[in-house]
N, C-alpha and C positions, 0 to 999 in steps of 0.2 A: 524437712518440709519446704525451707526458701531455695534450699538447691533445686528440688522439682520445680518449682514453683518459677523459676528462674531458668530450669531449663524448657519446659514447654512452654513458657514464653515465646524466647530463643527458636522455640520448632517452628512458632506457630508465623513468628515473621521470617524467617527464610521461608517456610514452606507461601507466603505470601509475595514476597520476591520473587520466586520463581513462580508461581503462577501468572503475577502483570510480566515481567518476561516473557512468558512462551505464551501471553495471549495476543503480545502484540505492544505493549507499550511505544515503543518507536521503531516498531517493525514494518513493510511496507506492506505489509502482507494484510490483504481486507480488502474492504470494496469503498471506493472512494466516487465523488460524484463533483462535476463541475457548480461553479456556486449558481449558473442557471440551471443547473440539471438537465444542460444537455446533451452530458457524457456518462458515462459510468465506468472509471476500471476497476475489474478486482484482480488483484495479485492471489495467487494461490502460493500456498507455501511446499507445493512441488514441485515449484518453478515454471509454471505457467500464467497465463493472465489473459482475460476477456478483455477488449473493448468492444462497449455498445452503446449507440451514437442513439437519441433519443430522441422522439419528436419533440415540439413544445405545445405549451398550453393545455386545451382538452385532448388534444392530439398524441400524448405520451408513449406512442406504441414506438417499439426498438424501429430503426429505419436502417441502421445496419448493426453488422460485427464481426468482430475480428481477433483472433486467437496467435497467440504465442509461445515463446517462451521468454524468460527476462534471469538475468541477475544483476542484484541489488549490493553494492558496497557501502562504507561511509557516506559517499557522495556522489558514486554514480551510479546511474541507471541503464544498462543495456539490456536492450529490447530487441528478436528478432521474431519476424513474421511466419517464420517457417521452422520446422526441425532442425534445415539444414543453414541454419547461420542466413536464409534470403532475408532480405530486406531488412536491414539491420539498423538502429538507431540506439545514440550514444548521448545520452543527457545528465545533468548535474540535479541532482534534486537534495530538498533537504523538508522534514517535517516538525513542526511548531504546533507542538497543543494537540489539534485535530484536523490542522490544515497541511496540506502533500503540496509542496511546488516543484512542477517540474521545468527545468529551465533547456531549453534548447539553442545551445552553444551558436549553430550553424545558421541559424536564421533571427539568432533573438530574440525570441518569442518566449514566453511563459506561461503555463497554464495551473489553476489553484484549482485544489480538489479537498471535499471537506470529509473529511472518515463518514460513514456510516455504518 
């Protein structure tokens, strides 16, 4: 009876682990939103990604967007605009909690995106 008892424990937290795992735990994969909301990315986990740029205020309707593809490593982030490798961009990012910073090497700039 402690051995069962002991093993579906055991089931019940690995089967728990891998589900925050493949939901995303520190994945980049989800929809993230600038902290004025007036971005939105979401990464899709077949390796593509929306951005959609957002009005402000009463005004929240999309004002543009723009589709991709991206792969995600440790700590970098490449992003191209097209199928075919066009317009390509190459950033360092890293995620905290519920916050996505993406750092952009070439200009120095950074942008914070909070999960949704």
């Amino acid at each position: 009876m402690k051995r069962t008892l002991k093993t579906a424990a055991l089931l019940v937290a690995l089967a728990l682990i891998i589900s925050l795992t493949a939901c995303g735990g520190n994945s980049i994969v989800g929809k993230w939103k600038t902290e004025d909301k007036s971005c939105q990315i979401e990464f899709k986990d077949d390796g593509t990604y929306i951005i959609t740029f957002l009005g402000s205020g009463d005004a929240a309707d999309t004002l543009a967007q723009t589709t991709g593809i991206y792969e995600a490593d440790e700590q970098t982030l490449s992003m191209s605009a097209d199928e075919n490798g066009g317009i390509f961009s190459e950033s360092n990012y890293s995620i905290k909690g519920r916050k996505l910073t993406i750092e952009h090497p070439a200009s120095g700039t950074q942008a914070v995106y909070v999960r949704q």
